[in-house]
N, C-alpha and C positions, 0 to 999 in steps of 0.2 A: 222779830217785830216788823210789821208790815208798814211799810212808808205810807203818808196820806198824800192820794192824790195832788198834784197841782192844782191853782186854780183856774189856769188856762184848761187843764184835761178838762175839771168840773164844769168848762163852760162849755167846751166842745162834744161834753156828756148831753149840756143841754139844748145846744143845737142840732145833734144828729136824735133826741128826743123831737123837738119840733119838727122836722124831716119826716122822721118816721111819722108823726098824727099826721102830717098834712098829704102824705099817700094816702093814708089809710080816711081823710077827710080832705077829698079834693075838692070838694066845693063852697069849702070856708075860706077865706081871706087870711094869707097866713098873718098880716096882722093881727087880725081876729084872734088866732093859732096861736099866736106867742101871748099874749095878752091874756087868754083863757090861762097860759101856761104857767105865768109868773103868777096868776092868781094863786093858780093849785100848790104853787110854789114856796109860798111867800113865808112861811111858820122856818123850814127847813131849809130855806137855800139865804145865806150869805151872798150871794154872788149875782141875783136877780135884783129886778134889771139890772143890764150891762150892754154897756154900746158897742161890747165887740162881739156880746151873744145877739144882739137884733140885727146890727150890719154886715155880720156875714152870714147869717139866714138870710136876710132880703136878698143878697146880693147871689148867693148860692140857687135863691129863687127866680133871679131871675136871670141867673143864669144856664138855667138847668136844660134848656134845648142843647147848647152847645156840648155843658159836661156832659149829657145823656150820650150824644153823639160818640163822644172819647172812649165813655164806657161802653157804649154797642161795639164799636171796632176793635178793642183788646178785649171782648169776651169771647175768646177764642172756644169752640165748639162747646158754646153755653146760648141759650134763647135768652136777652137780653130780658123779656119778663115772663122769665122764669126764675132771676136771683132775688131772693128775698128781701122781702121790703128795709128789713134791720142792713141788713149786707147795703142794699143799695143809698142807706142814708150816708154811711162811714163813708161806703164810696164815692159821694158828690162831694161830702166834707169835703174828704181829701182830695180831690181831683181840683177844686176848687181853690185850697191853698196851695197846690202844687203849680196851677195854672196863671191864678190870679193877686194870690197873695205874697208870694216870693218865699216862700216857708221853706228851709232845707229840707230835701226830699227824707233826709233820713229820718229828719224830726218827725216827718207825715205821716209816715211809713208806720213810727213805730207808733206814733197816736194811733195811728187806724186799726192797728193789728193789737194795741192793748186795749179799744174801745170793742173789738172783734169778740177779744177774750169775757170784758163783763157783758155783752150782749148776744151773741151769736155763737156757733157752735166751731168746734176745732175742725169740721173742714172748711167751713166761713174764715175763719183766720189764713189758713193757706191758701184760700181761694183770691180775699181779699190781699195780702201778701204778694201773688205771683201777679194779678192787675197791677196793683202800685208802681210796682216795680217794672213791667213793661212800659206803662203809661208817663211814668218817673222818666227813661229813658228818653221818648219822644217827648214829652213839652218842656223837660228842662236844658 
């Protein structure tokens, strides 16, 4: 019998959704982005609104020059846009709690690499996996 997610995963499910629309819709206001999102939300999710799903979107937003930075310098012999936009949401998450939020690395780690598993593909998860874990090394 399969465990049901937490509901920190389930928020972190719905923050690296928000991520992924606002690449893929870089010229809407990610307020705008979450707000469209909780709408679409709202029948199914228990968990919308949540002040730690919109605060660490905003703050993952505006943080995202520096994360990007992190993650250009450990994508070791990868073109930084060339990893996929799914890939690259998990990866600001985490880099994000890893940096900013004080999250034990290993908790990050294994969120990033079982949000890898329901969104991205198995070389996404060891790709995702081997970043963390260099990136893990330097900022904590």
């Amino acid at each position: 019998m399969a465990s049901h997610p937490s509901k920190r995963h389930r928020q972190r499910q719905c923050i690296i959704e928000c991520l992924y629309m606002r690449d893929v819709q870089q010229d809407v206001a990610v307020e705008t982005l979450y707000a469209w999102y909780c709408e679409e939300k709202k029948d199914a999710s228990d968990i919308l609104p949540s002040e730690f799903v919109s605060t660490t979107l905003y703050d993952v937003v505006r943080q995202q020059p520096l994360i990007d930075k992190i993650l250009e310098k450990h994508a070791e012999n990868w073109a930084f846009e060339r990893i996929a936009k799914v890939d690259l949401a998990i990866l600001r998450l985490a880099v994000y709690e890893l940096k900013f939020a004080q999250t034990p690395p290993p908790v990050v780690i294994n969120e990033a690499i079982e949000l890898a598993k329901e969104y991205a593909s198995d070389d996404s998860k060891r790709f995702i996996n081997g970043m963390l874990d260099r990136i893990a090394k330097e900022v904590c």
